[in-house]
C-alpha positions as CSV (number, residue, x, y, z in Angstrom):
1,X,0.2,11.9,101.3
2,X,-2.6,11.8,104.0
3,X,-2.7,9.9,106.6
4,X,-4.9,7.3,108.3
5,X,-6.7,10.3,110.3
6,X,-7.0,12.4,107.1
7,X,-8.6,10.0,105.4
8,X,-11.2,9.2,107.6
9,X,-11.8,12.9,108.2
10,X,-12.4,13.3,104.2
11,X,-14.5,10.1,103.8
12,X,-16.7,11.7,106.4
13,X,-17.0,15.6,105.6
14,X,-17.2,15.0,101.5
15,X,-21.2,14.8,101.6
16,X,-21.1,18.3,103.0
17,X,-18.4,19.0,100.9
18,X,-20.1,17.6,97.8
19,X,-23.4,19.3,98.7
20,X,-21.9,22.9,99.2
21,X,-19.0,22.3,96.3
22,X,-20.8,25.0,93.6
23,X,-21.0,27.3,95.9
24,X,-17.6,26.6,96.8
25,X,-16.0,26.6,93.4
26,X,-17.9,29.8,92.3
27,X,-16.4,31.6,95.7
28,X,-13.1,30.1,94.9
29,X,-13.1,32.0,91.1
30,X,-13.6,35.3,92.2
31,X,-11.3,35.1,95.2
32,X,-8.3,34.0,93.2
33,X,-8.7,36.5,90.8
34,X,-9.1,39.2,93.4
35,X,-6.1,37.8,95.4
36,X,-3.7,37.0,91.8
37,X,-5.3,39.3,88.9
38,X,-2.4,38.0,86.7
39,X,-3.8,34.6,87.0
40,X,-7.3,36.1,85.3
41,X,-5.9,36.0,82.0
42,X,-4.9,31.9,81.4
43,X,-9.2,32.0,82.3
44,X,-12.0,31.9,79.4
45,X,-14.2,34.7,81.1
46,X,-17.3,33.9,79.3
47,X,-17.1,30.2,81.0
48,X,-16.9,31.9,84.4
49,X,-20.0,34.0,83.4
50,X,-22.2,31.1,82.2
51,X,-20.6,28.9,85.2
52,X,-18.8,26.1,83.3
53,X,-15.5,26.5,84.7
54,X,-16.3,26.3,88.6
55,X,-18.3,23.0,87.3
56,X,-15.4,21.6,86.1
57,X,-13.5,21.8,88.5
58,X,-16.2,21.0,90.9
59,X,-16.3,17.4,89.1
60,X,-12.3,17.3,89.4
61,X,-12.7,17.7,93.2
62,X,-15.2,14.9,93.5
63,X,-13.4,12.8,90.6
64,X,-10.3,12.7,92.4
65,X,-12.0,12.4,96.4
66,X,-13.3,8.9,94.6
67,X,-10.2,7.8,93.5
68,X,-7.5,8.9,95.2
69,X,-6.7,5.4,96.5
70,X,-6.4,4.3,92.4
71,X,-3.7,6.3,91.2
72,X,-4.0,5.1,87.6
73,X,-8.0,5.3,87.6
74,X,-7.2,9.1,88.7
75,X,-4.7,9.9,86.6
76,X,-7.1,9.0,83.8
77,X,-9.9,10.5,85.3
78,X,-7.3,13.8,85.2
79,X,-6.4,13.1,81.3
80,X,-8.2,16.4,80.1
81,X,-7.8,18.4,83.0
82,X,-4.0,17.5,81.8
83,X,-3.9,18.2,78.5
84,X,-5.8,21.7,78.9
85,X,-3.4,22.5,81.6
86,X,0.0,21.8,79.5
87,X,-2.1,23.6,75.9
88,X,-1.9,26.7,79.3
89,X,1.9,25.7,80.4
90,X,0.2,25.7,84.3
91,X,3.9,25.3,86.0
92,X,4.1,23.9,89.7
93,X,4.9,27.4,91.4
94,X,0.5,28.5,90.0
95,X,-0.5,24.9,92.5
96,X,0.1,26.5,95.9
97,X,-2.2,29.9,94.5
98,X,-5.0,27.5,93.7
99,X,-4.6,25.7,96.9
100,X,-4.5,29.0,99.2
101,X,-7.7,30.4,97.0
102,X,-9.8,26.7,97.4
103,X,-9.2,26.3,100.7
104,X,-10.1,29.9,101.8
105,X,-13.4,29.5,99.8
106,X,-14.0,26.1,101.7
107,X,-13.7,28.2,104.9
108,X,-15.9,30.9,103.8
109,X,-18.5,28.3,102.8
110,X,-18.9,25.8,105.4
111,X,-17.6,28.0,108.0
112,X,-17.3,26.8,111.8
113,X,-17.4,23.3,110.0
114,X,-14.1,23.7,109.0
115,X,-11.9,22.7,111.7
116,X,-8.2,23.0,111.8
117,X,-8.4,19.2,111.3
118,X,-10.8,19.4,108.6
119,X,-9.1,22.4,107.0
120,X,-5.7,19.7,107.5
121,X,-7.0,17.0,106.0
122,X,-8.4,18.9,103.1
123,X,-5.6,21.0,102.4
124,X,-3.5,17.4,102.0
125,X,-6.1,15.8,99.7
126,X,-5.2,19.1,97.7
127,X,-1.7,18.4,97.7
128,X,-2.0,15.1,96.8
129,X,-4.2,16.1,93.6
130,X,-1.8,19.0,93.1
131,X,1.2,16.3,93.1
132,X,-0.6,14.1,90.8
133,X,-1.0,16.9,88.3
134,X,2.4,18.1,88.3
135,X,3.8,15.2,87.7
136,X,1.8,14.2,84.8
137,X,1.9,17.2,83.0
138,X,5.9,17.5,83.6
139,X,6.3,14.1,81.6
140,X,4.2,15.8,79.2
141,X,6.5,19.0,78.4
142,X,9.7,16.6,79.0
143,X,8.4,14.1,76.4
144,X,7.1,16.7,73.7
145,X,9.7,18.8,74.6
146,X,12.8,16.0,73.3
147,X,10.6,15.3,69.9
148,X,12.3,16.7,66.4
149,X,10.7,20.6,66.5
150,X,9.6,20.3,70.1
151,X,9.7,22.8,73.0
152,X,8.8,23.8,75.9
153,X,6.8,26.7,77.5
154,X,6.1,29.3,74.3
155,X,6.9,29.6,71.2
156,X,6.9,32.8,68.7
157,X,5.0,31.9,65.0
158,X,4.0,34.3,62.4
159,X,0.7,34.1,60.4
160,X,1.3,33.0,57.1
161,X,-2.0,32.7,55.6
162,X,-5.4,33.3,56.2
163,X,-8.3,31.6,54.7
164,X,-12.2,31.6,54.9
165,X,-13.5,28.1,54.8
166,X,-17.2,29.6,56.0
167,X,-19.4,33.0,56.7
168,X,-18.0,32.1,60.5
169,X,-14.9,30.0,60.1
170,X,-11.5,31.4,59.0
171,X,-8.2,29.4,59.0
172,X,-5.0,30.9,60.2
173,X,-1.8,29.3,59.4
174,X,0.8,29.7,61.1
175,X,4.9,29.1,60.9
176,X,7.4,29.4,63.7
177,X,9.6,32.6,63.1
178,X,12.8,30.5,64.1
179,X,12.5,29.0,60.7
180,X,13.4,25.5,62.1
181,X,10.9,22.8,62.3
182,X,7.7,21.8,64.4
183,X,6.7,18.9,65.8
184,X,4.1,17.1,64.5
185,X,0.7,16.8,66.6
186,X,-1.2,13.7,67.4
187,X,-4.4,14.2,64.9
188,X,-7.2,15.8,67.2
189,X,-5.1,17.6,69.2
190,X,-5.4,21.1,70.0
191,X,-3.2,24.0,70.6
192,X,-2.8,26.3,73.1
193,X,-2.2,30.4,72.2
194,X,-1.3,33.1,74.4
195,X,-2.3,36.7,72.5
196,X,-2.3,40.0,73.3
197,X,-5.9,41.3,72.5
198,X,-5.7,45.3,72.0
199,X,-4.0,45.2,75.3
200,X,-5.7,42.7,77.0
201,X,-3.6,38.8,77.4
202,X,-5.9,36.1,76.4
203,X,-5.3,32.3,76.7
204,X,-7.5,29.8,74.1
205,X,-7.5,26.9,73.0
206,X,-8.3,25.8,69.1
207,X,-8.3,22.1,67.5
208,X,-6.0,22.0,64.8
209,X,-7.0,21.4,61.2
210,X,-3.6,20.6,59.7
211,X,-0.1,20.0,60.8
212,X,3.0,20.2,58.6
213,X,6.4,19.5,60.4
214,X,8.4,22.0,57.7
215,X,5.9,24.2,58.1
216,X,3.7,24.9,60.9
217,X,0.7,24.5,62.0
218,X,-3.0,25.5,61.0
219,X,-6.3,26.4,63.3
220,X,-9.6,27.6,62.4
221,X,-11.5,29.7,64.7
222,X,-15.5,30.6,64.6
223,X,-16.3,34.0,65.0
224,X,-18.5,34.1,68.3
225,X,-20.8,37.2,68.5
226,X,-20.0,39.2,71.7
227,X,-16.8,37.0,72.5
228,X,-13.4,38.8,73.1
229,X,-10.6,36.9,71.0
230,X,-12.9,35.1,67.7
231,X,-14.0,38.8,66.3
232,X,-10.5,40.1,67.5
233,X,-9.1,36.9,65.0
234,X,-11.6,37.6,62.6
235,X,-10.8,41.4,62.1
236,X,-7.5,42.1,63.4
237,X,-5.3,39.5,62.3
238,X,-3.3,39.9,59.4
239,X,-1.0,37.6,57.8
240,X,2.7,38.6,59.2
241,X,1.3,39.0,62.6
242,X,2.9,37.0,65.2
243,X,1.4,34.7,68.5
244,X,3.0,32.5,70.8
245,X,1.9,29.1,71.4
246,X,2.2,26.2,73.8
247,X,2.9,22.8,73.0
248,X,0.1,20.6,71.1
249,X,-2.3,18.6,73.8
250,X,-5.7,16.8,73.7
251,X,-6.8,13.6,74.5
252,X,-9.4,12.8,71.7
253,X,-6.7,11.1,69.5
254,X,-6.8,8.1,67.5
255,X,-7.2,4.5,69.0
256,X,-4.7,1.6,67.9
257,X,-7.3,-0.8,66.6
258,X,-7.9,-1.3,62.8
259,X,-12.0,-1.2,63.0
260,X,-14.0,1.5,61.2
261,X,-14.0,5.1,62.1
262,X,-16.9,7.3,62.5
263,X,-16.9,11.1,62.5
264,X,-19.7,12.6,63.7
265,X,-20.0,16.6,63.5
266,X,-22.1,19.5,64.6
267,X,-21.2,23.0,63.4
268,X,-17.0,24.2,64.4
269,X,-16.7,20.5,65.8
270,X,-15.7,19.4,62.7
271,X,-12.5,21.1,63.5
272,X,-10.7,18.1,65.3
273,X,-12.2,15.1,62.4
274,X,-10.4,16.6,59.7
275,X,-7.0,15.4,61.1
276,X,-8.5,12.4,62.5
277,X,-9.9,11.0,59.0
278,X,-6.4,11.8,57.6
279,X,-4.9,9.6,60.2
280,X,-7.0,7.0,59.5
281,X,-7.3,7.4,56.0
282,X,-3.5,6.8,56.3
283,X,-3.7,3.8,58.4
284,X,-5.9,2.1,55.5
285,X,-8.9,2.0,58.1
286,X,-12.5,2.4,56.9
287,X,-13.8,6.5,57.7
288,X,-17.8,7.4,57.8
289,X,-17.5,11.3,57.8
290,X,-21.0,12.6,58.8
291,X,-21.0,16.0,59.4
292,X,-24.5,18.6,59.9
293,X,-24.3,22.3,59.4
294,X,-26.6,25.4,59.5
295,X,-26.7,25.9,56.1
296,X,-24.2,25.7,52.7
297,X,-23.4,29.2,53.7
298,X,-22.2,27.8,57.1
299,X,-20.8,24.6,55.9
300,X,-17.3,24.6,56.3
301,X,-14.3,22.3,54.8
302,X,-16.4,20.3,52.3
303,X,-14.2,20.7,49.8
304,X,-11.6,19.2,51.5
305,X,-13.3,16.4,52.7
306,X,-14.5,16.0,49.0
307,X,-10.9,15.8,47.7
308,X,-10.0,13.5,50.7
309,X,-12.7,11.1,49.4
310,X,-11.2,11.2,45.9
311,X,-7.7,10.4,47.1
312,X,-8.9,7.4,49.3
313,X,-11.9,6.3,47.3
314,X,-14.1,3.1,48.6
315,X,-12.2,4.1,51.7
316,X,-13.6,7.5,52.7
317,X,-18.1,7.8,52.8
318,X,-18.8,11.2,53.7
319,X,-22.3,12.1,54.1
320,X,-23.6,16.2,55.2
321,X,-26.9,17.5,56.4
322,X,-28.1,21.0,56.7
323,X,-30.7,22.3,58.8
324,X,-31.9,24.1,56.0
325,X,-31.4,25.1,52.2
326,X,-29.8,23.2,49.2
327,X,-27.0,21.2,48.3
328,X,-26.3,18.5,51.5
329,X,-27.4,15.0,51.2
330,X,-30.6,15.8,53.1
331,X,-32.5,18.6,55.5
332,X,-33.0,17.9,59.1
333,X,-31.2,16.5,62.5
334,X,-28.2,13.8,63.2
335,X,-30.8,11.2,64.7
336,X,-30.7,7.8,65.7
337,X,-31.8,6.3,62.2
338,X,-29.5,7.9,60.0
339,X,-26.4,6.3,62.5
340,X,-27.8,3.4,62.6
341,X,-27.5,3.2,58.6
342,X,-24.3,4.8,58.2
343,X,-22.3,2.5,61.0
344,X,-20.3,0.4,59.3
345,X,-19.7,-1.8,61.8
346,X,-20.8,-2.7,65.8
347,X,-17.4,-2.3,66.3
348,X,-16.7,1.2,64.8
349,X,-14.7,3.4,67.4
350,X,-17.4,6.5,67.0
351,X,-16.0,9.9,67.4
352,X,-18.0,13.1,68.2
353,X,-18.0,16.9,68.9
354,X,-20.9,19.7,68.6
355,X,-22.5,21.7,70.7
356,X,-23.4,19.9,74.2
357,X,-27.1,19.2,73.1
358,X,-26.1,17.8,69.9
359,X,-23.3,15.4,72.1
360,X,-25.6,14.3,74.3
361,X,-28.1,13.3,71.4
362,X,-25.5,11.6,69.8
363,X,-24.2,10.1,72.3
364,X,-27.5,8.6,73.6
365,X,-28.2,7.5,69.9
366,X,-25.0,5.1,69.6
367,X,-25.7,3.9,73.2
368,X,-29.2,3.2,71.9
369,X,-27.1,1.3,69.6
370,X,-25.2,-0.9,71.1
371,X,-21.8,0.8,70.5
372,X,-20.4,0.4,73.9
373,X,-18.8,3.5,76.0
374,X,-15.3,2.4,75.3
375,X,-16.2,2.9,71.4
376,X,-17.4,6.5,72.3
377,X,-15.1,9.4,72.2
378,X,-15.8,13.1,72.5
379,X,-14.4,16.2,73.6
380,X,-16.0,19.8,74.3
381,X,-14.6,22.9,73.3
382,X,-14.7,24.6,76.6
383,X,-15.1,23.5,80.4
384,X,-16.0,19.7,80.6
385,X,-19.2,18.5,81.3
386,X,-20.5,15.0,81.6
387,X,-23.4,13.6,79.2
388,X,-26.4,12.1,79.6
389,X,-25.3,8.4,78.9
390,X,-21.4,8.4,79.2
């Protein structure tokens, strides 16, 4: 805890923290990895290239210096910070490497400014956030961990069947080679794997597609040009292969209401509304599937949703668009006017995912609508980011 002193110490050095806080978050990176190269690998390089993860965490800092007095508003504020740590099984001994690597880039940063009071009082907001986390996420193995077909840290599964749903997407199923059974993910959840890339230990995240407690567990993966583990998926894996995965996490999950449900899709973030229509579907609530694609070529799952409509019929409206070519319900863009007349209801709970453009449209277009922030969910696949409205 900090004390009185601290506190006042904080509340007056955070506007030169907050102003220098890129710079210190892109030191901090770097440092850690020089100091802990083993720690390099639970890291998505390419978001440290294009400078999404020291953003994120930059946010966390200032998220948390806000709060910190609110304990419940924090540990919300900390909810996907959370579940992407537990998808990585973070354990408490990785805290004190963060800390040592944070605080030394605060020092190289501000310099002078950083008084062994300052540095004090930092260093204990730190532990503080660092307690917080802990905590949270320990609940979160302990809890998944006592479900039927839990566990906790990794768990060995062998690919059981690969499928191509697009000319990027591919599904991998996957079974646990214990033979005994898994426990069923909350729909929109993702799932964290640890694989060994031609040598190289890689951490990622995917949305799972399907869940099946006697059998496993199914992701699908788009194959990103110039990326290190989607080609590696794409062209290496072979059914009979085995990965290890962490527990199920994610925070873009159903709501406990009975109003409509609307799916809104750009491209791969489709990946997380297939089990969230199912869940709803089986809930009896109303689902508006509207998802947009590059082309038929790049349109992925729409047979499924198809047969899901068939199985839930006056229950499940699905509608597609493609940027270009034939055979969606119409050419052109997700746009304000084409929500506005597939809502079913003001008080549909809207769910979206896309590329961060597309988000941000979106989520502008049901603001524009009156469908308040507490009806808008979304997640990104990568570091967070805020958008324009939310």
């Amino acid at each position: 805890m900090t004390t009185a002193a601290q506190d006042a110490i904080i509340d007056a050095t955070a506007p030169v923290v907050a102003e220098h806080l890129d710079a210190i978050t892109a030191r901090f990176y770097p440092l850690m990895f020089e100091r802990y190269p083993a720690v390099k690998a639970i890291f998505n390089q390419s978001h440290q290239q294009d400078g999404g993860q020291p953003r994120a965490l930059a946010r966390s800092v200032l998220a948390y210096v806000g709060l910190r007095k609110q304990p419940a508003e924090a540990r919300a504020a900390m909810a996907t910070a959370i579940s992407k740590h537990v998808s990585l099984g973070i354990q408490p001994d990785q805290y004190p490497i963060v800390g040592e690597c944070l605080m030394a880039a605060i020092g190289e940063v501000l310099g002078d400014a950083v008084t062994e009071d300052v540095a004090d009082a930092w260093g204990a907001l730190y532990g503080e956030l660092a307690d917080l986390l802990i905590a949270a996420e320990a609940r979160e193995y302990q809890a998944f961990a006592q479900r039927p077909g839990g566990w906790e840290g990794t768990r060995e599964f062998r690919v059981a069947q690969i499928e191509q749903e697009s000319d990027v997407i591919r599904s991998f199923y996957f079974e646990p080679v214990d033979g005994k059974p898994v426990a069923v993910a909350k729909a929109g959840q993702y799932i964290g794997l640890c694989l060994d890339v031609e040598g190289t230990t890689a951490h990622r995240h995917y949305s799972l597609t399907g869940c099946d407690a006697e059998r496993g567990y199914r992701i699908s993966v788009k194959r990103e040009p110039g990326g290190l583990v989607s080609p590696w998926l794409h062209d290496k894996v072979k059914v009979g292969d085995t990965l290890l995965a962490y527990p199920p996490a994610g925070d873009l999950t159903l709501d406990d209401g009975e109003a409509p449900v609307m799916l809104i899709s750009g491209g791969v973030g489709q990946t997380p509304m297939l089990t969230l229509a199912r869940e709803a579907l089986k809930r009896g609530r109303q689902v508006c599937y509207v998802h947009a694609a590059r082309d038929a070529a790049h349109h992925a799952f729409r047979n499924e949703v198809s047969t899901l409509g068939k199985a839930y019929p006056g229950q499940l409206t699905h509608y597609h668009l493609y940027e270009q070519g034939d055979g969606a319900d119409a050419n052109g863009f997700v746009d304000q006017a084409l929500l506005q007349r597939l809502l079913p209801s003001p008080d549909t709970q809207c769910y979206f995912v896309g590329p961060a453009g597309f988000m941000s449209a979106v989520d502008g277009y049901l603001d524009t609508l009156g469908i308040g922030a507490e009806q808008r969910r979304y997640e990104h696949f990568g570091p967070s980011r805020p958008l324009k409205t939310a």
